[in-house]
N, C-alpha and C positions, 0 to 999 in steps of 0.2 A: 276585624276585632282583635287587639290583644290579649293572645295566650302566653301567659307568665311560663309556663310547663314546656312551650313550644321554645320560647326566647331562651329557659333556664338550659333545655338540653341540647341548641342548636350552641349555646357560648362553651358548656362543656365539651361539644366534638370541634369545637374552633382549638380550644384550651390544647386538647389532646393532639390535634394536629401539629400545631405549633413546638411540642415536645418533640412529636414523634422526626419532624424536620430538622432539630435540631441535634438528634441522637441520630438522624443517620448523618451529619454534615459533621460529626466527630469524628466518624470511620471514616481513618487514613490510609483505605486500602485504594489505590490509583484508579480503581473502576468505580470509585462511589464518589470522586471528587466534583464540585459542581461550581465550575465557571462560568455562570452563567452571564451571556451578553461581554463576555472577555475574547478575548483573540486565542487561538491555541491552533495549533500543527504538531500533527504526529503523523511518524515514517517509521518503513519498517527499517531493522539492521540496523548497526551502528554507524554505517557511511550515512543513512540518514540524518545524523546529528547538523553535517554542513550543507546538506539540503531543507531543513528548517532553518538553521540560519541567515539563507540566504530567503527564503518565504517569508519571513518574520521581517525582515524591510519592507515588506509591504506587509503585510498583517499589521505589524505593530506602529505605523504611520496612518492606518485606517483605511489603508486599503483594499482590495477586493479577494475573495478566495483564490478565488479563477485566477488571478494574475499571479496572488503566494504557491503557487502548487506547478501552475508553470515554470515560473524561473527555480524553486526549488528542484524539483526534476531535473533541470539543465544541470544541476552541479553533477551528481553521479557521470551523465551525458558525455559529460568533458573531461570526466579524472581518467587520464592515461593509465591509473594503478588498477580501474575497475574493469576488468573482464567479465562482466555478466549484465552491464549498463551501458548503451552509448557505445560511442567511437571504438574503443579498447575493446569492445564484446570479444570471445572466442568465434571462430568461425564455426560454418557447420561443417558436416563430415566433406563436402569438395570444395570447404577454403570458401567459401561465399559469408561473411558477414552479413546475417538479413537481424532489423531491427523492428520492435511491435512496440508500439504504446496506447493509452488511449486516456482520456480527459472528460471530466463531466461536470457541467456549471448547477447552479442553485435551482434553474429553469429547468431541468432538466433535458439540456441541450446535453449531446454526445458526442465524440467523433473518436476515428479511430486508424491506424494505420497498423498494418502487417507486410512482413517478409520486405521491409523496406531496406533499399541500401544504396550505397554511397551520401545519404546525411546524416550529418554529427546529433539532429535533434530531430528525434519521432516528434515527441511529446511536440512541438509547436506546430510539424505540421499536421498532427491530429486535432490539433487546434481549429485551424483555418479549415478543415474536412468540416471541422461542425459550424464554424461561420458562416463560409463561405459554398458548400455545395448544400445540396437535398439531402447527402447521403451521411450517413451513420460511421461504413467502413471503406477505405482505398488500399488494393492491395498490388504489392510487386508494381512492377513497370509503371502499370497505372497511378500507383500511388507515386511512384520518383516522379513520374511527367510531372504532376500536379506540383510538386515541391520546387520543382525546377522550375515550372512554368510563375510559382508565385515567389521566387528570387532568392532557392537555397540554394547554395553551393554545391557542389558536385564533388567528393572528395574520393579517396583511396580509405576505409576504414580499418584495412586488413595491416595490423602495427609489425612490424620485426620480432617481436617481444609474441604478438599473437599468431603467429605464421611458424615461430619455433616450436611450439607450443601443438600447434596442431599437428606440424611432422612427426613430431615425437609421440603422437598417439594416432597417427597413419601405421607406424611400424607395428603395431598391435590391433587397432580399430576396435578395442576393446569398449564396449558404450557401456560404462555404468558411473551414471551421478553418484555422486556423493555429497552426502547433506551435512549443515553444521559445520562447515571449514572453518566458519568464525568460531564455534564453541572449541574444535579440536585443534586450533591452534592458539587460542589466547585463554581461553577457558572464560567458565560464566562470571563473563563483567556485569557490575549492575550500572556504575558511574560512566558520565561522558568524561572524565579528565583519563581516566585509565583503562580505553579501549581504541586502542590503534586503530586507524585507517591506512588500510596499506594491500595491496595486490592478492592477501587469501580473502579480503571481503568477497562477498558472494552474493548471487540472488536478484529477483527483483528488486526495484524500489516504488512502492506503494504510497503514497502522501494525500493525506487528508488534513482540510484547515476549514474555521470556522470563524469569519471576520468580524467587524466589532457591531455590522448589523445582523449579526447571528446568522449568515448564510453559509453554507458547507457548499465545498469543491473537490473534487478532487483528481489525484492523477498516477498514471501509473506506467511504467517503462522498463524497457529490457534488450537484452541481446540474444535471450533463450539458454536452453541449455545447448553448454559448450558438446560441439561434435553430434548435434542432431541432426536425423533425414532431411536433406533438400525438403525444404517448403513446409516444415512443422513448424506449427503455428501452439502456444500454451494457451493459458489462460489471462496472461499479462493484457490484451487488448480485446478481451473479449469484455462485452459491457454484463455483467453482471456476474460476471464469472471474477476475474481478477477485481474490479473496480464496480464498485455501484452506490449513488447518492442521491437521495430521496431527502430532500430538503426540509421535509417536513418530519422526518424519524431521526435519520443521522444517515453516514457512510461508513461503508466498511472497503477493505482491499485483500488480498492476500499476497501469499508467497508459497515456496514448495513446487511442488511436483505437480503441474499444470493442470494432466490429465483428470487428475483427481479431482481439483477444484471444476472443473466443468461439466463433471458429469454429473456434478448437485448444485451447479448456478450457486458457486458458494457464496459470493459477497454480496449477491438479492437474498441467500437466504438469510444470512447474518441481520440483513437490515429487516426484514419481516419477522425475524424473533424479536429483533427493537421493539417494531408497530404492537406486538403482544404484549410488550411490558417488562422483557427481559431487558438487564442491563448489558452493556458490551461485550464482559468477559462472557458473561454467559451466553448472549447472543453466539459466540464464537464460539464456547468449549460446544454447546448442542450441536452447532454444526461442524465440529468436528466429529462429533459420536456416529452421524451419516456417513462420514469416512471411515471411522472404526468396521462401523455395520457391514462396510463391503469389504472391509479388509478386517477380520477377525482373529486373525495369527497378524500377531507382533513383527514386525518386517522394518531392519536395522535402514535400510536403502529408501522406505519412506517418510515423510516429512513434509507435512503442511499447516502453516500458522494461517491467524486470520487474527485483522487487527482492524477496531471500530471507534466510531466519535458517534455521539449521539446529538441531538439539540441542546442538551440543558450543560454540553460542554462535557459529559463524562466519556471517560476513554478507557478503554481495557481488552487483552487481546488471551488469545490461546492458542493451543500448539497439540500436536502428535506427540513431538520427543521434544525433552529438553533442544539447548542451544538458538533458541529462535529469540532474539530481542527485538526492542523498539525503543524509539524516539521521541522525545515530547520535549514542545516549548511552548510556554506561557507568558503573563506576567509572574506569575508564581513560583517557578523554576523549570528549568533547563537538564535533561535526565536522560538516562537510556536505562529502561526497565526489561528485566529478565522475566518473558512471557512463562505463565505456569502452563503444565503441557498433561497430557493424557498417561502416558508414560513417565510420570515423576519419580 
């Protein structure tokens, strides 16, 4: 039977809704933007910028996540100027370049490779680990056989340029990272035209994309921190730690200081504050606050950002300290956004 009272107050909370959608699609703050059923890729750091470029040929031709995140990752991979990515990495403290990445499709298919070395690209063969074996992670020896076996090259990764670099901090052995090279050497850029790619870039590179059938992918790669113990492993190819994507929330990645990100499964928790209804940034600053909690005094040597994409295409990230950016390409522009951080 029709109730007048029922249909007047069901048009009123439509009415209302409809406002309320469009009053938040005003705010132009980067975490409330919504692309919805659009292509979008976003990386961490500004070397990011030609690692979405190169994803976005396949994103923006309609192509697959999975395949945008992959060949994005290979750029860092290959830039000779990137010491903390690929080929170029720093070795560790006895001159071994070992490399870790890992990858996760829409299915939530995973693969993952550690302490890998002599090839130019983790990220593809953590690819084929989730195609082609039972298993999740391949590590050392094990994981080369497997690359050789399925026709990677076998290379030298240890550069001239990286091999100077390590003697020069043999003479001391002094191990302490230092975070923000990009911020203490070029200061906070917000624009891609006016932030150099060049040898202090730093860091993982974390990439996440959402193709134009709204599946998210994502991928993530490293060399570690330069001058670490034989056989430490971060948080870059650990699945839920560096990388995690739940097709049906969003994904998140990180960067920083590894140890920390694993000791809170930082980028499943990022994505589980999504599933509650947090948006990205927030998703991220909460779980940075887990960080704070175990580190409660201000500490200049730590540093961990965390950067997410959600379903409805909104992206937004957060930080420890200043200097942490990111990456973003759309149809709607092309950016490297300065993360807000806990210590502002």
């Amino acid at each position: 039977m029709f109730n007048r009272r029922k249909f007047l107050q069901s048009s009123l909370l439509s009415s209302a809704g409809l406002v309320f959608t469009k009053k938040n699609l005003a705010n132009n703050h980067p975490s409330n933007k919504i692309i919805t059923n659009d292509p979008i890729v976003i990386s961490t750091w500004s070397f990011g910028k030609a690692a979405n470029d190169e994803a976005w040929k396949t994103l923006g031709t309609g192509g697959r996540a999975l395949d945008a995140v992959e060949a994005g990752a290979k750029i860092p991979e290959a830039d000779m100027n990137n010491h903390s990515v690929g080929r170029a990495g720093y070795p560790d403290r006895d001159g071994h370049v070992t490399l870790d990445a890992c990858i996760m499709d829409e299915n939530g298919g995973c693969g993952s490779v550690m302490c890998l070395e002599h090839i130019a690209h983790p990220i593809s063969v953590a690819r084929l680990v989730m195609e082609k074996t039972p298993h999740v992670v391949l590590v050392g020896d094990g994981a080369l056989q497997f690359a050789l076996a399925n026709g990677f090259k076998k290379e030298e990764l240890l550069t001239p340029e990286s091999e100077k670099a390590w003697k020069e901090w043999l003479k001391e052995s002094n191990y302490k990272p230092v975070i923000n090279i990009e911020e203490k050497s070029y200061g906070n850029k917000t624009t891609a035209s006016n932030i150099p790619v060049g040898p202090n870039n730093h860091d993982t590179i974390g990439i996440i994309a959402m193709d134009t059938k709204g599946n998210l992918s994502g991928a993530c790669t490293t060399s570690g921190m330069a001058f670490k113990m034989r056989g430490r492993v971060g948080d870059s190819p650990i699945v839920g730690a560096g990388l995690f994507v739940d097709n049906e929330i969003g994904a998140a990645t990180s960067t920083g200081l590894g140890e920390e990100v694993i000791r809170i499964v930082g980028s499943h928790l990022v994505v589980e504050y999504m599933r509650q209804g947090l948006s990205p940034e927030d998703a991220c600053k909460k779980t940075v606050e887990r960080i704070i909690k175990r580190n409660p005094q201000k500490r200049d040597d730590l540093q961990v950002g965390f950067l997410a994409l959600n379903k409805k295409g909104e992206f937004g990230a957060f930080a420890i300290q200043k200097g942490f950016v990111y990456s973003v390409k759309n149809n709607n522009e092309e950016k490297i956004y300065s993360s807000p951080s806990w210590f502002d």
